[in-house]
DSSP file (Angstrom, degrees, kcal/mol; ACC not computed):
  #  RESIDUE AA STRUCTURE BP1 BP2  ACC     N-H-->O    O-->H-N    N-H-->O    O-->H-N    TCO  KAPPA ALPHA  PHI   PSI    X-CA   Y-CA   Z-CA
    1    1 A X              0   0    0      0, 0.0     7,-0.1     0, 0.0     6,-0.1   0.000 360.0 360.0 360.0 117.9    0.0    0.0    0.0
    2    2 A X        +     0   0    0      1,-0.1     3,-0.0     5,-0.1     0, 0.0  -0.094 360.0 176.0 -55.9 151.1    1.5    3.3   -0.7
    3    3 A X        +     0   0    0      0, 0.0     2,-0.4     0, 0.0    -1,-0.1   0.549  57.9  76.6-124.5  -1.2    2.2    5.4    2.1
    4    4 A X  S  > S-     0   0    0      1,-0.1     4,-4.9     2,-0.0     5,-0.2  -0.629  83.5-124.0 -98.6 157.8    3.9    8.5    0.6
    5    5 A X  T  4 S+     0   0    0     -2,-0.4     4,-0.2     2,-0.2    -1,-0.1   0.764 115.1  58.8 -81.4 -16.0    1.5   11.0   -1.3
    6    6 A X  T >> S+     0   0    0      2,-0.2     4,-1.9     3,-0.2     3,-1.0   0.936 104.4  43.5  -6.4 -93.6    3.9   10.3   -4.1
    7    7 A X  H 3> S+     0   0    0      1,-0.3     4,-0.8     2,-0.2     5,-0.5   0.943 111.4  55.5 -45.4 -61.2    3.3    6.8   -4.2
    8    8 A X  H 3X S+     0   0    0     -4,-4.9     4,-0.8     1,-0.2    -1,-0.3   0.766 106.4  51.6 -65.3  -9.7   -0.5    7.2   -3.9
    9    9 A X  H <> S+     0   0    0     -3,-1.0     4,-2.2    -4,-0.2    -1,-0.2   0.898 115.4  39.8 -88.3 -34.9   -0.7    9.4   -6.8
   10   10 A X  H  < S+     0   0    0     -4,-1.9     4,-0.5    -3,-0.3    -2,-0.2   0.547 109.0  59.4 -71.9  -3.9    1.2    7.0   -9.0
   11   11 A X  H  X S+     0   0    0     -4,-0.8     4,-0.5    -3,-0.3    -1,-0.2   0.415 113.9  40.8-101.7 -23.4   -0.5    4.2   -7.6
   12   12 A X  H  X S+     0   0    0     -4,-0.8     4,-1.2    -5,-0.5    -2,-0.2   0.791 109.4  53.4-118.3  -7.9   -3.9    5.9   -8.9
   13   13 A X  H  X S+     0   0    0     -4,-2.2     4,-0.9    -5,-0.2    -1,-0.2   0.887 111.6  42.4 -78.6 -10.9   -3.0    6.9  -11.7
   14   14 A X  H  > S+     0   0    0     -4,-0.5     4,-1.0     2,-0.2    -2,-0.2   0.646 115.4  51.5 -83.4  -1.2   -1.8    3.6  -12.7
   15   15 A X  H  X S+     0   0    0     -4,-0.5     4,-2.1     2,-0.2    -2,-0.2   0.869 112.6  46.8 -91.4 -43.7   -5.0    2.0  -11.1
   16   16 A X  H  X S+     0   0    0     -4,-1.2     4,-0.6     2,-0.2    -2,-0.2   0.597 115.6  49.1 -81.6 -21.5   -7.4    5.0  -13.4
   17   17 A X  H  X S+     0   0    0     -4,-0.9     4,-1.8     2,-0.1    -1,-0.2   0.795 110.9  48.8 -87.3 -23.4   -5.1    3.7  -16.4
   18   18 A X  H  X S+     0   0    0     -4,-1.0     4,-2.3     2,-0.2    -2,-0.2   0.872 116.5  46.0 -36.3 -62.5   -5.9   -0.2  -15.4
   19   19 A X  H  X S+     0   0    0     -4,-2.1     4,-1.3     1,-0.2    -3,-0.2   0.792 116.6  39.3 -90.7 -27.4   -9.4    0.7  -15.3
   20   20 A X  H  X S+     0   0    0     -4,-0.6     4,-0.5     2,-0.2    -1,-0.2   0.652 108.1  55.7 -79.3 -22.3   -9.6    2.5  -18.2
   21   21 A X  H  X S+     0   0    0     -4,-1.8     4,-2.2     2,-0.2    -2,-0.2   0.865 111.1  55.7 -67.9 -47.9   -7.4    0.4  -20.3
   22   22 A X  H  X S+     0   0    0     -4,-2.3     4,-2.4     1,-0.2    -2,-0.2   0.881 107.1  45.8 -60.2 -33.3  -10.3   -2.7  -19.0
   23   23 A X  H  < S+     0   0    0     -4,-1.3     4,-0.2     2,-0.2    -1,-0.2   0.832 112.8  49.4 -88.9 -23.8  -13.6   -1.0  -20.2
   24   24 A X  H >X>S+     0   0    0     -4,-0.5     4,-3.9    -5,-0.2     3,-3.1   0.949 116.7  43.8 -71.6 -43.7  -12.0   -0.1  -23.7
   25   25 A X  H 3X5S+     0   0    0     -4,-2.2     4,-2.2     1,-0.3    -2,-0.2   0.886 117.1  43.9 -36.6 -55.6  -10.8   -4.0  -23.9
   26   26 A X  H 3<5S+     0   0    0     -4,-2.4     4,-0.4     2,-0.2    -1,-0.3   0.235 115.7  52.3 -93.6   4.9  -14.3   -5.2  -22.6
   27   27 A X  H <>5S+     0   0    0     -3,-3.1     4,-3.4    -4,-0.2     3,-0.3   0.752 110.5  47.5-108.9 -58.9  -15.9   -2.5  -25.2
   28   28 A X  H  X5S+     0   0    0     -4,-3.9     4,-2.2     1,-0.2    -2,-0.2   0.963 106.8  53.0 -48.6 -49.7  -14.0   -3.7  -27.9
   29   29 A X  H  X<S+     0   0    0     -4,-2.2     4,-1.4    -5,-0.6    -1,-0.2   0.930 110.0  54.0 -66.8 -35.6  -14.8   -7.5  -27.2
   30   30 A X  H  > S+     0   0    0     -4,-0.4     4,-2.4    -3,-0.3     5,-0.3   0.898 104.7  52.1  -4.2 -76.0  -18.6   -6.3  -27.3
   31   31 A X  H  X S+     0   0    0     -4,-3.4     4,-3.1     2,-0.2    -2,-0.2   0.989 108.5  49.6 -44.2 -74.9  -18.1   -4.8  -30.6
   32   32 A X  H  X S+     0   0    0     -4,-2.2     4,-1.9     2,-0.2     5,-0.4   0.807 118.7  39.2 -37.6 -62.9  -16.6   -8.2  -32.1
   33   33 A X  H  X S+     0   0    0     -4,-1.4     4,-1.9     1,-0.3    -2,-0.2   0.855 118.1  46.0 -42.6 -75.5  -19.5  -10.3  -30.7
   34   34 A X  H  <>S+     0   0    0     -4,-2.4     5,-2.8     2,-0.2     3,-0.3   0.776 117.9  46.2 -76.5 -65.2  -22.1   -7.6  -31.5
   35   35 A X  H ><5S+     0   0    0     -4,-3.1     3,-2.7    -5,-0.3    -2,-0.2   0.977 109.4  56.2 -48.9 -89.6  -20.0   -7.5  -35.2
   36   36 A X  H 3<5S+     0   0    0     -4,-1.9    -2,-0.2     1,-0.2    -1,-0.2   0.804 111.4  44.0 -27.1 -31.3  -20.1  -11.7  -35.4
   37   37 A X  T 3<5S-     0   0    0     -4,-1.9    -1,-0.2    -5,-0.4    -2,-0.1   0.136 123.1-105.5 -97.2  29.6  -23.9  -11.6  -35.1
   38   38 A X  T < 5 +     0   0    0     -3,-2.7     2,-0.3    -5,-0.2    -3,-0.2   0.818  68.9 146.9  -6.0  73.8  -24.4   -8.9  -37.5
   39   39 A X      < -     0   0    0     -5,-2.8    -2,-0.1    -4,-0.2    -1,-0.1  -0.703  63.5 -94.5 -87.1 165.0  -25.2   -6.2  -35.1
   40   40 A X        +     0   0    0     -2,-0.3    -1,-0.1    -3,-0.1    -6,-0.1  -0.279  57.9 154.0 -53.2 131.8  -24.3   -2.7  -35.5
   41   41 A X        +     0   0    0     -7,-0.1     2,-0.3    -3,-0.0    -6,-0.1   0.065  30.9 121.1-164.1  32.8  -20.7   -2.3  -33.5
   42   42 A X  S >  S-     0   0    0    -11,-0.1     3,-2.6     1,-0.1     4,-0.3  -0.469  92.5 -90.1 -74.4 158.7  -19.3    0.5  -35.4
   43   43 A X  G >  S+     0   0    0      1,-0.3     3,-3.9    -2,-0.3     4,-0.2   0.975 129.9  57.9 -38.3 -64.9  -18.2    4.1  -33.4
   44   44 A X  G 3  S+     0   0    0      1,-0.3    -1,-0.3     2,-0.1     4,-0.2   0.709 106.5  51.2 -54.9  -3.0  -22.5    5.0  -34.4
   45   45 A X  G <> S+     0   0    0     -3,-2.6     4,-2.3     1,-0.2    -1,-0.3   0.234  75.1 120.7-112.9  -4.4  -23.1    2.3  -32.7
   46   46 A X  H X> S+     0   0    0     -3,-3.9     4,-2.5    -4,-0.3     3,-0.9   0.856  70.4  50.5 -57.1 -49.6  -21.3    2.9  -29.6
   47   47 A X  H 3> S+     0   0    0      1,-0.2     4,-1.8    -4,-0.2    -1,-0.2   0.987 109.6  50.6 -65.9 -48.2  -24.1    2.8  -26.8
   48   48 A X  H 3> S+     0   0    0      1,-0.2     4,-0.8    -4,-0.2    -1,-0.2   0.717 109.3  51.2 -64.8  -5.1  -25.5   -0.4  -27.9
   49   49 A X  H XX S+     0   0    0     -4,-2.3     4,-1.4    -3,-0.9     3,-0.5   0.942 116.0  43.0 -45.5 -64.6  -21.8   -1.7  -27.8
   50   50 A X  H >X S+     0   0    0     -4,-2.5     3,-3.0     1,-0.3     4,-2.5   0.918 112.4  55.1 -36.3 -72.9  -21.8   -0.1  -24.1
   51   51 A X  H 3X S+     0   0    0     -4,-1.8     4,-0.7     1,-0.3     3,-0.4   0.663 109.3  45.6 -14.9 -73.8  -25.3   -1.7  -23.6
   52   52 A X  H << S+     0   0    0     -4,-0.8    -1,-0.3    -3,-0.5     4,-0.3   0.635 119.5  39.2 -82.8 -16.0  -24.0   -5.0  -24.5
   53   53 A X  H XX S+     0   0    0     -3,-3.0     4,-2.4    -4,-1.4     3,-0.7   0.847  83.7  98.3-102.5 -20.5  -20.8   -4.8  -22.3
   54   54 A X  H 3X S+     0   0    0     -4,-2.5     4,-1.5    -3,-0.4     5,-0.3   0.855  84.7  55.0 -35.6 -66.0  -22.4   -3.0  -19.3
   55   55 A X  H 3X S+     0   0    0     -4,-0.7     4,-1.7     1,-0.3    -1,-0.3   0.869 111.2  31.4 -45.4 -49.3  -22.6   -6.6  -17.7
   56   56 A X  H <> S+     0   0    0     -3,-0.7     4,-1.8    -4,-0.3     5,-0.4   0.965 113.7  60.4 -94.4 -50.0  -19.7   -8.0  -17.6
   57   57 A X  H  < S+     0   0    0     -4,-2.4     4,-0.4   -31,-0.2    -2,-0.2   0.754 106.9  51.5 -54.2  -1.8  -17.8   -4.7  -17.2
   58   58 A X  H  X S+     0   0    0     -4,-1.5     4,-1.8    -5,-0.3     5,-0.3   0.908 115.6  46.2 -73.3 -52.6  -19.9   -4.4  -14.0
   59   59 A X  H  X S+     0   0    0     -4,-1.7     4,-1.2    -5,-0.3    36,-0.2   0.757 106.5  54.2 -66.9 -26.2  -18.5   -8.0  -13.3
   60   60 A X  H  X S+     0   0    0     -4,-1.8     4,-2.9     3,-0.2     5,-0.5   0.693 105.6  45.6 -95.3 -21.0  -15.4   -7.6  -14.0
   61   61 A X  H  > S+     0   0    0     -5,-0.4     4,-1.0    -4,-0.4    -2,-0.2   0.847 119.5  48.7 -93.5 -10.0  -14.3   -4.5  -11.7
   62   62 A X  H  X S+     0   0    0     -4,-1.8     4,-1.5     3,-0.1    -2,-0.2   0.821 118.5  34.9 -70.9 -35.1  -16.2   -6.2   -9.0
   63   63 A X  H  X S+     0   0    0     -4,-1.2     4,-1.9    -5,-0.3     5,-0.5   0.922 122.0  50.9 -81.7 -49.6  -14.6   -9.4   -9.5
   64   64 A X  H >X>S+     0   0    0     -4,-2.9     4,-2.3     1,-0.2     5,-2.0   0.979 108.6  49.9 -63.6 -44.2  -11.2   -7.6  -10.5
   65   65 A X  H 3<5S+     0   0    0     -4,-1.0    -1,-0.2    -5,-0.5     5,-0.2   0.880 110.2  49.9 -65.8 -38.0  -11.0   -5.5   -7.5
   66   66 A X  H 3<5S+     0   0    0     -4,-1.5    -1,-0.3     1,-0.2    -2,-0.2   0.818 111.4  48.0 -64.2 -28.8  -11.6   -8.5   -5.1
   67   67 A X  H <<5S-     0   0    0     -4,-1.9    -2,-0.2    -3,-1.0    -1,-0.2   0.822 121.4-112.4 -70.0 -39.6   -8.8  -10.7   -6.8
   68   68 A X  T ><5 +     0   0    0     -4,-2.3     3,-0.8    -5,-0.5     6,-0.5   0.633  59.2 160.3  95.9  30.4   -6.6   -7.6   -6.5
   69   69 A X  T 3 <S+     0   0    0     -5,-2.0    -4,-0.2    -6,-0.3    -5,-0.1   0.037  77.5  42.1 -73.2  29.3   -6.3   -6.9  -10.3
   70   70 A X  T 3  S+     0   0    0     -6,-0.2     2,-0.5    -5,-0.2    -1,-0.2   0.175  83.3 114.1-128.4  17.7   -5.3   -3.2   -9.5
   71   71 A X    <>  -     0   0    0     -3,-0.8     4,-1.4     1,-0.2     5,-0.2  -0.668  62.7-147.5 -68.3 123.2   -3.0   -3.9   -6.7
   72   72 A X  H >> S+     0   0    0     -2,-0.5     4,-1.6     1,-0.2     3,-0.7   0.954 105.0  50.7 -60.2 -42.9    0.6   -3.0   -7.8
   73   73 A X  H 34 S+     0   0    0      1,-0.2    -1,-0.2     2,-0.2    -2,-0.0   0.869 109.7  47.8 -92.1   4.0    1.6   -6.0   -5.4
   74   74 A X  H 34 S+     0   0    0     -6,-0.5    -1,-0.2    -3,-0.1    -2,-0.2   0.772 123.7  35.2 -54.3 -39.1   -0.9   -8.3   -7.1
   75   75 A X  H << S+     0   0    0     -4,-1.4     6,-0.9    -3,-0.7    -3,-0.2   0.710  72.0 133.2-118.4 -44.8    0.4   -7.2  -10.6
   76   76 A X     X  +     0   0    0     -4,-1.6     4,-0.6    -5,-0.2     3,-0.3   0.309  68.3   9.7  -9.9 102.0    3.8   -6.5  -10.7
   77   77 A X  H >> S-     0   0    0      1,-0.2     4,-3.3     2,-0.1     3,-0.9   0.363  95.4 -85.0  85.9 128.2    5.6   -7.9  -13.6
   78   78 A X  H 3> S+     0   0    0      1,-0.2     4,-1.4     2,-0.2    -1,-0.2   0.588 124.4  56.0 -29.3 -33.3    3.7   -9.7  -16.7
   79   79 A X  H 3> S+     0   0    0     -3,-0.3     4,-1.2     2,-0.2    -1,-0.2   0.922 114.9  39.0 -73.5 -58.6    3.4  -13.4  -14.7
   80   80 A X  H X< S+     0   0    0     -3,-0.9     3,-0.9    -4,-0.6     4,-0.5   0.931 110.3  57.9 -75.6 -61.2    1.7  -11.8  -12.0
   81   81 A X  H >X S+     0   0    0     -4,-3.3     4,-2.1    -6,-0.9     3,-1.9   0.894 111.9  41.9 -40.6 -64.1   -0.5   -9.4  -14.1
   82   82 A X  H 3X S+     0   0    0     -4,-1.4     4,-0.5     1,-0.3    -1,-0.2   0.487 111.6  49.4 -69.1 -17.5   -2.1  -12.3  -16.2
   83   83 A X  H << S+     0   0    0     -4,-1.2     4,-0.4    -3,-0.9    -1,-0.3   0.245 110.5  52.8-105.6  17.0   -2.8  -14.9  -13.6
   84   84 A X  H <> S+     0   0    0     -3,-1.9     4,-3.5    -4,-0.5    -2,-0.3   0.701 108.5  56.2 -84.4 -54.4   -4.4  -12.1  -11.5
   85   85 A X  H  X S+     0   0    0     -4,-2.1     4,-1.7     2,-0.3    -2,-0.2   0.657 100.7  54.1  13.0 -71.7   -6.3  -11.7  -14.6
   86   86 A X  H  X S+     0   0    0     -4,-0.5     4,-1.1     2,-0.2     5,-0.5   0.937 113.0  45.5 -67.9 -65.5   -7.6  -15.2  -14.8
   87   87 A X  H >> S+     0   0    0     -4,-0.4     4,-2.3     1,-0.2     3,-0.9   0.835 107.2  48.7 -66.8 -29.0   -8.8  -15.0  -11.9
   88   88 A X  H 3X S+     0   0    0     -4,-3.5     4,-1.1     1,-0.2    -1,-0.2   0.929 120.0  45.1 -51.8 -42.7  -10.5  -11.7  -11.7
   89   89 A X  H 3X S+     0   0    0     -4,-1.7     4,-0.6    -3,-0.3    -1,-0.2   0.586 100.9  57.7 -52.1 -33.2  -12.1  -12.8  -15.0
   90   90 A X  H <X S+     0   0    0     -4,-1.1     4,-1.3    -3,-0.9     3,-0.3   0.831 119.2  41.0 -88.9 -50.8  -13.1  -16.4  -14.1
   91   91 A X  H  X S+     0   0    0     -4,-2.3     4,-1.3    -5,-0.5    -2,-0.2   0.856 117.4  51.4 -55.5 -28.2  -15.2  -13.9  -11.0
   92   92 A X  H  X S+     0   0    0     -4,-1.1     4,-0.7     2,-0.2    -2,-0.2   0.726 109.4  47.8 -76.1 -36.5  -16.0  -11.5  -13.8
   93   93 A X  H >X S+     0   0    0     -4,-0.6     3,-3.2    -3,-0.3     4,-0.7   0.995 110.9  44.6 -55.5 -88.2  -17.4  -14.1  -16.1
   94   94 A X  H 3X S+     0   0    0     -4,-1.3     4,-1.3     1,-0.3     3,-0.5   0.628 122.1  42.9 -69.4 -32.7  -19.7  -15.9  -13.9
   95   95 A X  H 3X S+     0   0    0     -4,-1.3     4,-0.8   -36,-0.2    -1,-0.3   0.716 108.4  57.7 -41.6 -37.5  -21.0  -12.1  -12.5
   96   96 A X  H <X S+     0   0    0     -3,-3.2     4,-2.3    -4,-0.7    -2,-0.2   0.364 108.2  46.1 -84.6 -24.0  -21.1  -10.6  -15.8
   97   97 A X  H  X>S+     0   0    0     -4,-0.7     4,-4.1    -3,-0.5     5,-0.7   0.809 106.2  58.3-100.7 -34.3  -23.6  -13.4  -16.8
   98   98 A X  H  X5S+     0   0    0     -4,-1.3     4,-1.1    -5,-0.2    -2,-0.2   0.930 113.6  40.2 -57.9 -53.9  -25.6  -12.9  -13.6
   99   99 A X  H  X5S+     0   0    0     -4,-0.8     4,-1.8   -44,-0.2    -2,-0.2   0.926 116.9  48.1 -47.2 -66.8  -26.2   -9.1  -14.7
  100  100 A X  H  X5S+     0   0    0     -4,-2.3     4,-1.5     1,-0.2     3,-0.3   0.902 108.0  50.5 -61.7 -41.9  -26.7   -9.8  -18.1
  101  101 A X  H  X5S+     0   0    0     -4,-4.1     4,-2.1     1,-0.2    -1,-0.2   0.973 112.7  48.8 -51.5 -43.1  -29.2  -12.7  -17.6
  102  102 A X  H  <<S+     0   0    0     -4,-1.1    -1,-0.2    -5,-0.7    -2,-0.2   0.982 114.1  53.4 -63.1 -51.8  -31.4  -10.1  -15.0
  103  103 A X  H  < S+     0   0    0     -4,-1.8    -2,-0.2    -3,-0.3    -1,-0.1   0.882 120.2  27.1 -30.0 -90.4  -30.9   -7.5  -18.2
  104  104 A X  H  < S-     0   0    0     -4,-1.5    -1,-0.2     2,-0.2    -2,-0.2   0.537 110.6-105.5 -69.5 -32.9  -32.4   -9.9  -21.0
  105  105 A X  S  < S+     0   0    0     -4,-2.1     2,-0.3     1,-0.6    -3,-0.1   0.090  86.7  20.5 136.9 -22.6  -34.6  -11.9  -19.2
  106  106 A X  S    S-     0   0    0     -6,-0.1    -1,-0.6    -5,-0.1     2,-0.2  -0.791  80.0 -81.3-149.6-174.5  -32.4  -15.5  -19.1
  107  107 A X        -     0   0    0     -2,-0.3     2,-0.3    -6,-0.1     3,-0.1  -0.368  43.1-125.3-102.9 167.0  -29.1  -17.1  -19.4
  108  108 A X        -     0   0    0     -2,-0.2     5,-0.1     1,-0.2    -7,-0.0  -0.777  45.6 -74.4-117.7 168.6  -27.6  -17.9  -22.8
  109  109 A X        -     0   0    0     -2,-0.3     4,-0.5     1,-0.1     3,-0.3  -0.185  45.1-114.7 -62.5 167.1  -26.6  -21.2  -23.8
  110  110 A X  S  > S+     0   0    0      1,-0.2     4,-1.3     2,-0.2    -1,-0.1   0.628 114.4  74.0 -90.2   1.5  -22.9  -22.2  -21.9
  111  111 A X  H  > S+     0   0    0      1,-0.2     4,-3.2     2,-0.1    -1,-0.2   0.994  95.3  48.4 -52.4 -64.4  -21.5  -22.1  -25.7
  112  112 A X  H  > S+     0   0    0     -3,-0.3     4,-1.3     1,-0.2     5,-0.4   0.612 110.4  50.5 -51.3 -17.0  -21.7  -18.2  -25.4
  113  113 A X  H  >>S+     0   0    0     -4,-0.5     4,-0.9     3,-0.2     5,-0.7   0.720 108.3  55.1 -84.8 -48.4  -19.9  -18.2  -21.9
  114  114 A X  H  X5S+     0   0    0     -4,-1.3     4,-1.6     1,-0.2     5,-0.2   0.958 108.2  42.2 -52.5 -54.5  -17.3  -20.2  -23.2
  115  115 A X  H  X5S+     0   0    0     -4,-3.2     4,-2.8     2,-0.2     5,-0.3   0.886 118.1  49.3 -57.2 -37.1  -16.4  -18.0  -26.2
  116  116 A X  H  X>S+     0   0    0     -4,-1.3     4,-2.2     3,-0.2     5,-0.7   0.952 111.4  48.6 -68.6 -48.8  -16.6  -14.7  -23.9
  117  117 A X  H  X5S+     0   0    0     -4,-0.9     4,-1.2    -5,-0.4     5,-0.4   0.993 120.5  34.9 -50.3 -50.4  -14.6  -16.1  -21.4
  118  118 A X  H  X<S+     0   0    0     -4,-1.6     4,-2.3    -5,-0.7    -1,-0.2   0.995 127.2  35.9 -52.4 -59.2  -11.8  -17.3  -23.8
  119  119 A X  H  X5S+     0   0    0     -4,-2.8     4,-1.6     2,-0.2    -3,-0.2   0.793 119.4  50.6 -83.0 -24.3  -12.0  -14.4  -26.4
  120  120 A X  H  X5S+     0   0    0     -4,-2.2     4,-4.7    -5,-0.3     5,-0.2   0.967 117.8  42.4 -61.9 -58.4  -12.8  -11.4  -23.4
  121  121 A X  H  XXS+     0   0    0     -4,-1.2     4,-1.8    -5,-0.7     5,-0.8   0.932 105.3  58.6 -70.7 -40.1   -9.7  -12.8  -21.3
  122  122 A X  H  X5S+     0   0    0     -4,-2.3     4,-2.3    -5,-0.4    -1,-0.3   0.983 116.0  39.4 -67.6 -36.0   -7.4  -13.2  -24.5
  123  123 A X  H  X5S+     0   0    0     -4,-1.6     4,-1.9     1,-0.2    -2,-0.2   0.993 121.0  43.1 -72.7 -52.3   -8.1   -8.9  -24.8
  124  124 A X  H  X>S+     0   0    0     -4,-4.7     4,-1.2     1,-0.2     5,-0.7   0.954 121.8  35.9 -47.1 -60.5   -7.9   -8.3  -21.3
  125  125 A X  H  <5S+     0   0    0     -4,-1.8    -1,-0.2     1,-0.2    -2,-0.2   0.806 115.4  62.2 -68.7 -26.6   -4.7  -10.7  -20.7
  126  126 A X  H  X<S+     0   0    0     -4,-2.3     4,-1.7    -5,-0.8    -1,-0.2   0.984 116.5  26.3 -49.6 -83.7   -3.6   -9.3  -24.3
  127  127 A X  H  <5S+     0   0    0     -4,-1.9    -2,-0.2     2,-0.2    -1,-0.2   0.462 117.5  57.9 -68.2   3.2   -3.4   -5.5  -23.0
  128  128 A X  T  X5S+     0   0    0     -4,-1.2     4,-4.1    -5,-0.1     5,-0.5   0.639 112.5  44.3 -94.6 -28.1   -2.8   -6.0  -19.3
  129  129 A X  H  ><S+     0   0    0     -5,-0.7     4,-1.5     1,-0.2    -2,-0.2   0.840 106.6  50.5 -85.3  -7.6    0.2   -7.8  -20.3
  130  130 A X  H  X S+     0   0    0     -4,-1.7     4,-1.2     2,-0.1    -1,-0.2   0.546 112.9  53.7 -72.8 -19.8    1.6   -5.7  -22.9
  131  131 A X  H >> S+     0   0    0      2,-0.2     4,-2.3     3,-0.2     3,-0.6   0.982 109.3  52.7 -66.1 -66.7    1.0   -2.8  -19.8
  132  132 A X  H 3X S+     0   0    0     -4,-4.1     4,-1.8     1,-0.2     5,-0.3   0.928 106.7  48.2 -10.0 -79.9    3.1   -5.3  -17.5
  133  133 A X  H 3X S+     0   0    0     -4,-1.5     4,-1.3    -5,-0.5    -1,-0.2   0.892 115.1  45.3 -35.8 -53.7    5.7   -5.4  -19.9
  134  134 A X  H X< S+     0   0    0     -4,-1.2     3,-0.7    -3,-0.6    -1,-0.2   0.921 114.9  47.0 -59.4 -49.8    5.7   -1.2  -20.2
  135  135 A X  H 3< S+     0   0    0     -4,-2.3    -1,-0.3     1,-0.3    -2,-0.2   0.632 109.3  56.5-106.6  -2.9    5.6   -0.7  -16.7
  136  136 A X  H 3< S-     0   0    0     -4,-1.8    -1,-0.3    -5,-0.5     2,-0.2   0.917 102.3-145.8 -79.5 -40.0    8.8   -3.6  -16.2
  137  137 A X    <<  +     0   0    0     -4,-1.3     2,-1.6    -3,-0.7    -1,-0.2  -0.600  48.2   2.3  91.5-169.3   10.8   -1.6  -18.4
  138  138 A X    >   -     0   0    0     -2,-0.2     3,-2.9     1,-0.2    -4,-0.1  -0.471  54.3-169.7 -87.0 110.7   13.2   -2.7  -20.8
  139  139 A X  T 3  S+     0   0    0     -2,-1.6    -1,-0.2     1,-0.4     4,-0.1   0.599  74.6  62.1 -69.9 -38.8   13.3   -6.1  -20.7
  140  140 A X  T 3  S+     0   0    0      2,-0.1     2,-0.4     3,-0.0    -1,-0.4   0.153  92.5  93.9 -90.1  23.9   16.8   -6.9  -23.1
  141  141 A X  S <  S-     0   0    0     -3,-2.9     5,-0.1    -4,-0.0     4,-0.1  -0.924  90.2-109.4-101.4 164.3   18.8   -5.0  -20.5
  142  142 A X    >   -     0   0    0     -2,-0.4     3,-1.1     3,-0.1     2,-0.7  -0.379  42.7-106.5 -70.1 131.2   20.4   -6.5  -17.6
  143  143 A X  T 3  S+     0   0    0      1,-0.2    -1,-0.1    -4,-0.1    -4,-0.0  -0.661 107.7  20.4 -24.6  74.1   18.6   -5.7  -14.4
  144  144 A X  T 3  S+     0   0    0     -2,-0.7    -1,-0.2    -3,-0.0    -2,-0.1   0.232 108.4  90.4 107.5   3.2   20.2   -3.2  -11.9
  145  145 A X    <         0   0    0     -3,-1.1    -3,-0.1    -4,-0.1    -2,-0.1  -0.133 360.0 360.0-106.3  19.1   22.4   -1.9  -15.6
  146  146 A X              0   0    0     -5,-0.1    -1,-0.1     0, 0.0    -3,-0.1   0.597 360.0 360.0-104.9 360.0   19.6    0.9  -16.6
């Protein structure tokens, strides 16, 4: 936990880039679905993208924030970042489905969980871990040499 007023301001702004980085991710994976089923998932189209992700990003910042996907000491380093990841997601999923079913009226068949779970987590784990990587620094130099 940061304790310097320092630390907490770099520890929220990388937690407000975290979060912002997840809802584009989880907007985009919306759009593809919403695209595969030819729905409208162009930029005019953007709130019934939102619409469609509203669930599951609800599920996933409840479910990430309990795993402790925007704890720096959850996250630290690419390894760390992506199997905090799976799990917030695996929490995110099964939340995210709870929301949407109360939305729409049901559940969808467990084909459609399976592809969001797979294809959501490959864009989240995609861009948290390319973040990892950025925030590690440069990776081909020797350690403690920078």
């Amino acid at each position: 936990m940061a304790t310097h007023p320092t630390e907490a301001g770099a520890s929220g702004q990388r937690t407000a880039i975290l979060v912002a980085g997840d809802i584009v991710a989880l907007l985009i994976f919306a759009a593809i679905g919403r695209r595969s089923h030819g729905e409208a998932a162009g930029l005019g189209a953007i709130l019934e993208v939102a619409r469609t992700a509203a669930p599951f990003i609800l599920g996933w910042m409840i479910a990430a924030t309990l795993a402790g996907a925007y704890a720096p000491s959850r996250t630290r380093g690419p390894g760390a970042m992506l199997l905090t990841t799976l799990i917030g997601w695996t929490g995110g999923l099964v939340l995210g489905a709870v929301f949407r079913a109360l939305m729409i009226g049901r559940f969808s068949p467990v084909s459609f969980y399976v592809i969001t779970f797979l294809v959501a987590l490959l864009i989240l784990g995609g861009w948290r871990g390319v973040f990892a990587l950025i925030e590690a620094g440069p990776w081909w130099k020797v350690k403690g040499k920078r």
